[in-house]
C-alpha positions in Angstrom: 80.8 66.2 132.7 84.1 67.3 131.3 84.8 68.7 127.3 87.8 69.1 125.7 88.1 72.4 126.3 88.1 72.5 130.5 91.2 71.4 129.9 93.1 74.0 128.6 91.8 76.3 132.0 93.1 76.8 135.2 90.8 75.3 138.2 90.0 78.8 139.1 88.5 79.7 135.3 86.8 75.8 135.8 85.1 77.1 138.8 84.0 80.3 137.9 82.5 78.8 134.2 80.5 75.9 136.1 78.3 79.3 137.4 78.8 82.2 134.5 78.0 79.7 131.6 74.5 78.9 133.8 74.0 82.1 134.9 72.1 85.2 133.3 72.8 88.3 134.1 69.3 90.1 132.6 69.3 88.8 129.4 73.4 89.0 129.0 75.3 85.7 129.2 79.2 84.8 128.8 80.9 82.7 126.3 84.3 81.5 127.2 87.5 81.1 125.4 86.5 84.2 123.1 88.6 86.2 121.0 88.4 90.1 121.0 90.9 91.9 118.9 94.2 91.0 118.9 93.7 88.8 122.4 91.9 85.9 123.6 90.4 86.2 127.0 88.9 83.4 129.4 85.3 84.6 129.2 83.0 87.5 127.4 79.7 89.0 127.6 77.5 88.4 124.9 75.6 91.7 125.6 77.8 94.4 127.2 81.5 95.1 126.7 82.7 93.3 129.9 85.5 90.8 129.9 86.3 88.5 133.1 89.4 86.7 133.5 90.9 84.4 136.3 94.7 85.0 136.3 97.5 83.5 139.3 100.2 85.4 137.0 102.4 88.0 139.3 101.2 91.2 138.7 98.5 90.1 137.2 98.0 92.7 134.8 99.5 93.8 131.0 99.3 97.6 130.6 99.1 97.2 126.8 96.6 94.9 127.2 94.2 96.5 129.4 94.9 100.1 127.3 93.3 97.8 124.4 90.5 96.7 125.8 90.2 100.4 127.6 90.1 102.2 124.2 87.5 99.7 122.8 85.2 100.4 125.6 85.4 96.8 127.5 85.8 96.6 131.8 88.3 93.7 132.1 87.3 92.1 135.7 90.5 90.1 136.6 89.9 88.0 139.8 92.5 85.8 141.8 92.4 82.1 142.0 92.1 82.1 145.6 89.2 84.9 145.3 87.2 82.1 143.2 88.0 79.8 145.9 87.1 82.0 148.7 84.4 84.2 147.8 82.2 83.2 144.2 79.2 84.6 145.5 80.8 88.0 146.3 82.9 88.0 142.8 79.6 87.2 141.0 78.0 89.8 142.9 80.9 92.5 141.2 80.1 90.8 137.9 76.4 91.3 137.9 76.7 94.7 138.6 79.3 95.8 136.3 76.9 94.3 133.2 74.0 95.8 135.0 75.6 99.3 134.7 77.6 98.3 131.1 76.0 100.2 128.1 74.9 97.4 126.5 75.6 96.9 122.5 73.2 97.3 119.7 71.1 94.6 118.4 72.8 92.8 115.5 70.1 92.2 112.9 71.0 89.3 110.6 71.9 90.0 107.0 71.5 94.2 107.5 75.0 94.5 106.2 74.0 92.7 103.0 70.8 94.1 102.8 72.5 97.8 103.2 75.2 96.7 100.6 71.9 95.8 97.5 70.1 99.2 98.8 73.7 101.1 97.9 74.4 99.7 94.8 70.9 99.2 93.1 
């Protein structure tokens, strides 16, 4: 089955999402199509600060870019088209081991942010 939104990615991404959006990696999963700062990237953990993308661009990379994500504390995993093709058990085996050894992110508890807001004012 096909949405709306396969689409808009390359057949690389659509390979690579048919297995990371069915996936878990511990508890960690990836969303795709996620927007992190100023940039949109092709898929995110939910857990740990670990970005992959699937990019058949030369050079691949945008130093501005990756200084971004570097300073916010993300690992930006940018695989080849034909490494999806080739290889998608040994590029999910680098995936599961960067979020195995990513710190992972505190627990968001819902409303704590409200809750802190009533305890400051009252």
């Amino acid at each position: 089955m096909t949405d709306a939104g396969d689409r808009d990615m390359t057949e690389g991404e659509r390979r690579l999402w048919r297995v990371l959006r069915t996936k878990k990696f511990g508890s960690a999963r990836f969303r795709r199509g996620v927007t992190i700062g100023p940039y949109r990237v092709a898929f995110a953990c939910d857990a740990v600060p670990v970005v992959v993308e699937v990019d058949d661009t030369p050079g691949g990379r945008d130093p501005e870019r990756d200084q971004w994500f570097f300073c916010h504390g993300y690992r930006v995993l940018l695989f080849r088209p034909e490494d999806v093709a080739a290889s998608l058990d040994g590029l999910l085996s680098i995936v599961e081991t960067e979020v195995a050894a990513a710190p992972r992110r505190p627990a968001r508890v819902a409303g704590a942010s409200a809750a802190a807001g009533r305890e400051e004012g009252a």
